[in-house]
N, C-alpha and C positions, 0 to 999 in steps of 0.2 A: 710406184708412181707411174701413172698413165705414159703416153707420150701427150695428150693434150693436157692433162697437168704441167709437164715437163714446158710444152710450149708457151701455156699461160705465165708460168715463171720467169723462163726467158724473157718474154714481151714485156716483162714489168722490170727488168733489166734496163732496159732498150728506150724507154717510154723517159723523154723530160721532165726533170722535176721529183721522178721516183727514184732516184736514189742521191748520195753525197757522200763526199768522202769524210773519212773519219775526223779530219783536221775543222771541216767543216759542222760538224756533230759537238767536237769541243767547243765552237766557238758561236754558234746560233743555239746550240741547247743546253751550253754548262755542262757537258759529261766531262769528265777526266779519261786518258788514255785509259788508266785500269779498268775504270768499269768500260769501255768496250769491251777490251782482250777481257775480261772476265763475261760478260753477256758470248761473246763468241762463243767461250771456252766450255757455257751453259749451254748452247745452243740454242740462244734467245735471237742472237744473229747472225743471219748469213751474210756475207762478206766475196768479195771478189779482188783478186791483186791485180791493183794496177798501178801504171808509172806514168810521166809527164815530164820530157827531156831531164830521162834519169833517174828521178825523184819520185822513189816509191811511196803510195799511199794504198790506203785499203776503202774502194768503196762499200756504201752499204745501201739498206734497203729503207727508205723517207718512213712510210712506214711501223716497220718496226723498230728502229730508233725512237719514232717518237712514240710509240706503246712502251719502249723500256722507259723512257723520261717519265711519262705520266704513270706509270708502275711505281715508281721507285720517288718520284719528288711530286708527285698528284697534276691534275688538267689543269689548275688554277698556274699551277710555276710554268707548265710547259705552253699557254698561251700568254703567260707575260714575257717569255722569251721570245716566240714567235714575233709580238707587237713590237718589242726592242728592235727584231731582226728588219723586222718594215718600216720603222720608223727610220732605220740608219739609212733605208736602200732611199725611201723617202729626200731627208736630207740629202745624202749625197746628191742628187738628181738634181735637188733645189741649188743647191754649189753651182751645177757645171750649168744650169738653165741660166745661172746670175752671172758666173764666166763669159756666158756666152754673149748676152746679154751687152755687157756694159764696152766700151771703147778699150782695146788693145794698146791704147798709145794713150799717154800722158796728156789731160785736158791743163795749158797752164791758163793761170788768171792772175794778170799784173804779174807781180815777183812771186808767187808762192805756184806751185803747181800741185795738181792734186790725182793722186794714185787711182786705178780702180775702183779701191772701195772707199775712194771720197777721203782719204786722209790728205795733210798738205804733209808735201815734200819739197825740199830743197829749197 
């Protein structure tokens, strides 16, 4: 391997978005722990140790993660997972836009007052 090889690697290290860590590979693409440690073990993936006050995980490379999804469970599973993964980040956003949105403090009307999301209370 070159050293510009070597640096092009590096930089895709380094680069947002290119890589995730394994916890995050189970849980946007359906993999199970094994098959990582087993794709590693193949040398399907390369992997980097790292930790997070403490809390070891294993990055890996966006990538090749998802060339092993679509290897092993085909392009149609690994963009209906992807779409779940958007549609959650989606929603979420929609949540905190409507949190934001609505009055902090209780609107009352007569004797019934009504919560944030328009329920009566008390």
């Amino acid at each position: 391997m070159t050293n510009s090889d070597r640096a092009d690697l590096d930089s895709e290290w380094q680069c947002k978005g290119a890589t995730l860590s394994d916890k995050t590979a189970r849980k946007e693409l359906g993999l199970t722990q094994d098959e990582i440690v087993q794709a590693i073990r193949a040398g399907k993936l390369q992997y980097r140790r790292n930790s997070i006050h403490g809390n070891p995980f294993l990055r890996l490379l966006r990538r090749e993660v998802e060339a092993l999804v679509t290897k092993q469970h085909g392009d149609d599973y690994l963009k209906n997972q992807q779409a779940k993964t958007e549609l959650a980040l989606v929603n979420r956003e929609l949540k905190r836009l409507k949190m934001a949105t609505t009055p902090a403090r209780k609107q009352c009307l007569g004797q019934w007052c009504l919560d944030p999301a328009g329920r009566r209370t008390g």
